[in-house]
C-alpha positions as CSV (number, residue, x, y, z in Angstrom):
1,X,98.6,85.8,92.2
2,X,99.7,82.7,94.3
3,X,102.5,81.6,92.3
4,X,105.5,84.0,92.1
5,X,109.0,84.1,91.0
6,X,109.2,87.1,93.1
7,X,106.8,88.4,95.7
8,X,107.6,91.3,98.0
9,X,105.9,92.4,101.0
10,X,105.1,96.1,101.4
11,X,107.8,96.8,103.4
12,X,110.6,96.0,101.0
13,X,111.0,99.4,100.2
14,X,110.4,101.8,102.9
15,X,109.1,105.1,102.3
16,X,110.3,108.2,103.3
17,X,109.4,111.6,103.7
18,X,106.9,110.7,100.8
19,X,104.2,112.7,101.5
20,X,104.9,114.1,105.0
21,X,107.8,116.1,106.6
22,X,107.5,118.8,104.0
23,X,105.7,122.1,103.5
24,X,103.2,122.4,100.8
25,X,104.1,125.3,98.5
26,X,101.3,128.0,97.6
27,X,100.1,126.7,94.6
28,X,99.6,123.1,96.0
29,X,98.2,124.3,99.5
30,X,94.7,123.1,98.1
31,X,95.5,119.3,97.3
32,X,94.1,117.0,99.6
33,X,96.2,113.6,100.6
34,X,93.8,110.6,99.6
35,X,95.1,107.1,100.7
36,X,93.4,103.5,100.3
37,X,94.4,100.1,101.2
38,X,93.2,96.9,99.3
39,X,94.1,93.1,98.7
40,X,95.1,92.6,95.5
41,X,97.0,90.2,93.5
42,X,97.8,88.1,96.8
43,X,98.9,91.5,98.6
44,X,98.1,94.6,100.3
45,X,98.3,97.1,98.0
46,X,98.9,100.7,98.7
47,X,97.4,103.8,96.8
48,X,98.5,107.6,97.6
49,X,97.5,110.2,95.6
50,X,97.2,114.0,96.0
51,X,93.8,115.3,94.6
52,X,91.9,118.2,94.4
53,X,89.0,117.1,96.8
54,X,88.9,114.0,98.8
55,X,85.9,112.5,96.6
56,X,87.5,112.6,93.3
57,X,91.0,111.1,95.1
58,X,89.2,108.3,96.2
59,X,86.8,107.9,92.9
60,X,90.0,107.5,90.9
61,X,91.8,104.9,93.4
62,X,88.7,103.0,93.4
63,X,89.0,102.9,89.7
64,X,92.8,102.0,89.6
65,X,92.2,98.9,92.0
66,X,89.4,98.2,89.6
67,X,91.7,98.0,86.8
68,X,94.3,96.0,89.1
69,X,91.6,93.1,89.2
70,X,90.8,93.3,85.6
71,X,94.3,91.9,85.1
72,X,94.7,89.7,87.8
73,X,91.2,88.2,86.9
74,X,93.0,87.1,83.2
75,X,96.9,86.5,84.5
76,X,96.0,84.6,87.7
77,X,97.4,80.8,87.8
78,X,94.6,80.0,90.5
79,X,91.4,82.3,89.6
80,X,89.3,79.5,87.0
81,X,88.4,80.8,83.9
82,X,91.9,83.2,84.1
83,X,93.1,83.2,80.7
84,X,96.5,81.8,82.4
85,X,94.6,78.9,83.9
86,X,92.9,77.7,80.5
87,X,96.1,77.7,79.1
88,X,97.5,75.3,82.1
89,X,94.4,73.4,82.0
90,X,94.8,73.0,78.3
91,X,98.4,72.2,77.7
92,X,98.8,69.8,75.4
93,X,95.5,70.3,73.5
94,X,93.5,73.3,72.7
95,X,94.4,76.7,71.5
96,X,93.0,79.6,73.8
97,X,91.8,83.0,72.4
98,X,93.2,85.0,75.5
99,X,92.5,88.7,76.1
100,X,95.0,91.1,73.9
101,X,96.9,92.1,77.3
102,X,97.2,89.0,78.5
103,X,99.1,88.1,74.7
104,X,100.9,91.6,75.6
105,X,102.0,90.1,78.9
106,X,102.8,86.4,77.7
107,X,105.0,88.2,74.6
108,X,107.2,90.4,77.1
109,X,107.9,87.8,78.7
110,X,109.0,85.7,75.9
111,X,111.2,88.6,75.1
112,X,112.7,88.8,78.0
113,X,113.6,85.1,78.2
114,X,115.6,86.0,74.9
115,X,117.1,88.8,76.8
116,X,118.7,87.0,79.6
117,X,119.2,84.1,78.0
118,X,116.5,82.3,79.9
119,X,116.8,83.4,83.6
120,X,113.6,84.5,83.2
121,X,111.5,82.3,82.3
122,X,107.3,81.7,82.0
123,X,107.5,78.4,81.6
124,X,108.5,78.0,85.0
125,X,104.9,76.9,86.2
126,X,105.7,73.1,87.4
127,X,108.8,74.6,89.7
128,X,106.9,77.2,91.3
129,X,104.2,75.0,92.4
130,X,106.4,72.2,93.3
131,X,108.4,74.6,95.8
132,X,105.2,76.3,97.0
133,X,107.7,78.8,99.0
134,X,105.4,80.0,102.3
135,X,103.0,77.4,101.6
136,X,104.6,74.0,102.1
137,X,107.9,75.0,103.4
138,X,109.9,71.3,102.4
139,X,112.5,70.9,99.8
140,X,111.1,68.3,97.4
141,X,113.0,65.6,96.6
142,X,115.5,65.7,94.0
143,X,113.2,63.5,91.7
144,X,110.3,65.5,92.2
145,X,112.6,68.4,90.8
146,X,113.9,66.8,87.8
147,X,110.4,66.1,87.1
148,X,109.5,69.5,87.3
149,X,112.3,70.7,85.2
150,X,111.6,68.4,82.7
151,X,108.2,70.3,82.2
152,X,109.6,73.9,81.7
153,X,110.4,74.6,77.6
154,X,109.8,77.8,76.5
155,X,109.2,76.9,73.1
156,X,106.0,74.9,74.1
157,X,104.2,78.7,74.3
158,X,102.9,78.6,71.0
159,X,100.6,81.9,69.4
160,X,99.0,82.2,66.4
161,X,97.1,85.6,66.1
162,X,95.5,85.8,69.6
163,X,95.0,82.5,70.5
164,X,97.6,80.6,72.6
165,X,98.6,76.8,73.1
166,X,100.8,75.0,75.3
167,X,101.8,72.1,73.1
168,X,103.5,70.1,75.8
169,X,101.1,68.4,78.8
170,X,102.5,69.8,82.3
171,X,104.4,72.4,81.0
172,X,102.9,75.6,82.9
173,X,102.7,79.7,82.2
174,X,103.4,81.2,85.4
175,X,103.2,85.0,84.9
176,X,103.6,86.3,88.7
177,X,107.3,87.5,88.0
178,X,105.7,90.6,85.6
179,X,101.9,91.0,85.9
180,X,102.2,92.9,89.0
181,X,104.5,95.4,87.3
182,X,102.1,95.5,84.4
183,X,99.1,96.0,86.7
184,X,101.1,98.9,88.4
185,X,101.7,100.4,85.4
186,X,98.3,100.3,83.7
187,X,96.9,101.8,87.7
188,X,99.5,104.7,87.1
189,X,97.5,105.2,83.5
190,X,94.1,105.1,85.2
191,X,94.7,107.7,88.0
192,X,96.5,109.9,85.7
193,X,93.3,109.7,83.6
194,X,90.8,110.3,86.3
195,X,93.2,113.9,86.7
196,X,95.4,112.5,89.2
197,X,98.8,114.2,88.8
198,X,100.9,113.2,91.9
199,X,101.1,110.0,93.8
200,X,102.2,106.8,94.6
201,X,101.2,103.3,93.6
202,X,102.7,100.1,96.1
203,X,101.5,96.6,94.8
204,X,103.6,94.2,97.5
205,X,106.1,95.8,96.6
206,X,106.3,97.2,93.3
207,X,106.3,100.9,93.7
208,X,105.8,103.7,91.1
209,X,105.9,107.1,92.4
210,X,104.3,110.2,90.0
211,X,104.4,113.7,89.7
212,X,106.2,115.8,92.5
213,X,105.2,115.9,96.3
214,X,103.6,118.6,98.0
215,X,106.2,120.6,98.3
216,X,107.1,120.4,94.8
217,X,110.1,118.1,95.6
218,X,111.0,114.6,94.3
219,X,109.9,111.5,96.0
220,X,112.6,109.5,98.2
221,X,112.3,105.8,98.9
222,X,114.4,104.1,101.1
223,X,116.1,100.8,100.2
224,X,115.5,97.9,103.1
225,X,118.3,96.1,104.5
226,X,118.1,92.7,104.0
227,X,119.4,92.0,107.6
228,X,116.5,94.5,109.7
229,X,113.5,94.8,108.4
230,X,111.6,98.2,107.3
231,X,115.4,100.0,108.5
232,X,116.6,101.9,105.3
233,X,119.9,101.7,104.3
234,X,119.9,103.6,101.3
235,X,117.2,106.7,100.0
236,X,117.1,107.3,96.4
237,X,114.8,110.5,94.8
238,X,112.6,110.0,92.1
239,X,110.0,111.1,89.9
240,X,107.7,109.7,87.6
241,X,109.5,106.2,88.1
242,X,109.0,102.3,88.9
243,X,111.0,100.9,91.6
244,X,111.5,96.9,92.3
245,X,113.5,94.7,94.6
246,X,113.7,91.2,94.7
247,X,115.5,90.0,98.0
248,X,116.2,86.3,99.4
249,X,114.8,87.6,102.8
250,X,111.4,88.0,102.4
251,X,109.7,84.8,101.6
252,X,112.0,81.6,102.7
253,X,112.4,78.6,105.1
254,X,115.4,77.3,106.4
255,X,116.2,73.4,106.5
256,X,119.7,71.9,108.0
257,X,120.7,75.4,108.4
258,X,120.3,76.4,104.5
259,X,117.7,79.1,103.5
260,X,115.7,78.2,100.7
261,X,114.0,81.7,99.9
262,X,111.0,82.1,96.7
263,X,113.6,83.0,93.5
264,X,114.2,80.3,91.9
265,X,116.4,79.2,89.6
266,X,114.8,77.7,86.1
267,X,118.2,76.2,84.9
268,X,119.0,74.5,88.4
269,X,115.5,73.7,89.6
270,X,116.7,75.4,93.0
271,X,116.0,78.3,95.0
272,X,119.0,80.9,93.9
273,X,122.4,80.6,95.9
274,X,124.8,83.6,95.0
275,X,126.5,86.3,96.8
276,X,123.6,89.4,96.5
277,X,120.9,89.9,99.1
278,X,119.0,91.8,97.4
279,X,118.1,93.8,93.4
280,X,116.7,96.6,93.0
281,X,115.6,98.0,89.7
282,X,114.7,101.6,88.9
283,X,113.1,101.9,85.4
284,X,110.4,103.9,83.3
285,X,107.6,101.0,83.6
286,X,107.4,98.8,86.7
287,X,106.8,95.8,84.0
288,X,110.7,96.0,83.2
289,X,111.7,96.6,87.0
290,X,109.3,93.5,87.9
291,X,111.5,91.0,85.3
292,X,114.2,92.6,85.6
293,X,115.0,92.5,89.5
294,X,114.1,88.7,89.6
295,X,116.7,87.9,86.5
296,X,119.3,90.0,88.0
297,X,119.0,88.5,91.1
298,X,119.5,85.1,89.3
299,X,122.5,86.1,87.0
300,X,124.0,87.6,89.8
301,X,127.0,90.6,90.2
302,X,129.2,90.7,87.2
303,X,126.3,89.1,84.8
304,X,123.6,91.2,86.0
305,X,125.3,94.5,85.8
306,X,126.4,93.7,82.8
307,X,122.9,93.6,81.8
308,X,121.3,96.8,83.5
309,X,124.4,98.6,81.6
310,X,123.0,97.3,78.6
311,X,120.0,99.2,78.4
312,X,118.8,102.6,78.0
313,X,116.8,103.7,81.1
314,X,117.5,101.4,83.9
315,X,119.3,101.7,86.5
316,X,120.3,99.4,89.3
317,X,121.5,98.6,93.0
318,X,122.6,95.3,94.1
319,X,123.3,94.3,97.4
320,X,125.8,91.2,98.7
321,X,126.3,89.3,101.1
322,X,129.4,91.3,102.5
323,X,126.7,94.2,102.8
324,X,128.5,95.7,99.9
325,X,126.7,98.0,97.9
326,X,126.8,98.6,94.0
327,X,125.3,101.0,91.5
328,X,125.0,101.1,87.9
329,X,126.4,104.2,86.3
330,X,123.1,106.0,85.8
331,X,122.8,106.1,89.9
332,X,125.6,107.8,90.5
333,X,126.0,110.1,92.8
334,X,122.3,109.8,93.8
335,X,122.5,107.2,96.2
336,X,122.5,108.4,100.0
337,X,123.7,106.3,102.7
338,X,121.6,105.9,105.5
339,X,123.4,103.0,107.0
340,X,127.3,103.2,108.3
341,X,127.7,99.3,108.1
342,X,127.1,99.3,104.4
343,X,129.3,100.6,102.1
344,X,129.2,101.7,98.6
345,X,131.8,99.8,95.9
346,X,132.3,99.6,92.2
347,X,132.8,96.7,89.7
């Protein structure tokens, strides 16, 4: 997808030691490392698995990357005949009978819009498009963003059964800030179903690591600093978990010395401007990491934590501007500092 709230490049979050450096133990001496690379949902995605032969590693990637166009072939904003781009193409008039995961998709989000109180938003279509963050590169004018603005309501997404209208002209679905967390999630689903018990699934960004390494250990990723590139600052283990950052650093411009980066804010009409760097959500499904790290970022420190604490399996890690470094409570303890210059503070 095109359009994002939030798109991060591969090398957001860096992996470590994830399926080298270590010893295979006896019993998984006979699984074979299988990796594949493909463009996907306006990215390079990334699929490592650990299979019993090399054949049936790579039938079951092909299959997950399968899947992963399956979905961006109904969320896609710029793919015509999408179910997404009906619905734009159709605001203000028809209903659209859209696939049932597509409705799955559209009604997350909606829920999450309750859930933070509208930081995430949808309807955010017109905005994204005006921006065009890595495309265009210009701040629009302020009338061109009150315009905009005046095309994102929520309540225009109307469904009854399995059919969807936009009842407001201009007003645009924009679903790049959680389809690529879905996709991950449902290519998790397909490998484990072709027999794939261990490995790792990158779309741009949106990680979910599975099963144990070789050596029977947990995976670690590292955390990016914001300020140089692929370094890690921070490693975290983990198994059978979705991990998500949205940061201000990877897709921005800078005008008179201000950086307008690709989150933007649906209540200001502007690119976000707060003290944090960077969100990173650690969660059960990368659906929730992939909403969740965008409306974090947005809420900011206080708001945002408040949030994460809120509910029951997610963690977080925020990063400021001060290169100050904060946890929620579920992270304790598991965090390891990789980088002397940050350090790690509480609320």
């Amino acid at each position: 997808m095109k359009n994002t709230l939030k798109k991060i490049t591969i090398l957001t979050l860096v992996l470590l030691f994830l399926l080298y450096g270590c010893k295979s133990n006896d019993s998984q001496n006979s699984l074979k490392l299988v990796k594949e690379v493909d463009f996907v949902l306006g990215t390079m995605g990334r699929i490592n698995v650990l299979s019993e032969s090399e054949e049936d590693g790579r039938r079951a990637i092909a299959k997950a990357f399968d899947r992963v166009r399956e979905i961006e072939n109904k969320m896609s904003t710029s793919i015509a005949g999408s179910d997404v781009y009906l619905l734009n193409e159709n605001a203000g008039n028809n209903y659209i009978t859209v696939d049932k995961e597509t409705l799955y998709v559209i009604n997350k989000g909606l829920e999450y819009y309750e859930l933070t109180g509208g930081d995430f938003n949808i309807s955010i279509g017109a905005l994204i498009n005006l921006w065009g963050i890595g495309k265009t590169n210009k701040v629009p004018s302020q009338e061109n963003i009150h315009a905009a603005m005046e095309n994102i309501d929520i309540n225009a997404i109307n469904i009854d059964n399995q059919s969807v209208r936009i009842d407001i002209p201009n007003v645009q679905i924009d679903l790049g800030g959680i389809a690529k967390g879905y996709a991950v999630d449902e290519a998790i689903k397909v490998l484990r179903e072709n027999g794939i018990k261990s490995g790792l699934v990158d779309l741009g960004g949106d990680i979910y690591a599975f099963g144990k390494k070789a050596d029977d250990s947990s995976w670690n990723v590292g955390i990016q600093d914001p300020e140089k590139g692929a370094n890690p600052i921070a490693s975290i283990p983990l198994t059978d978990k979705s991990i998500v950052t949205s940061g201000d650093y990877e897709r921005f411009f800078m005008e008179d010395n201000i950086r307008y980066h690709h989150i933007i804010d649906p209540k200001t009409g502007y690119p976000v401007r707060n003290d944090l760097r960077s969100v990173t959500i650690i969660s059960d499904l990368s659906i929730d990491g992939d909403v969740l790290s965008t409306a974090v970022f947005i809420m900011g420190l206080e708001k945002g934590m408040s949030l994460i604490e809120s509910l029951d399996g997610v963690e977080t890690l925020i990063i400021t501007n001060d290169k100050k470094i904060y946890t929620s409570s579920g992270l304790k303890d598991q965090l390891n500092i990789l980088n002397d210059s940050y350090e790690e503070r509480e609320l």
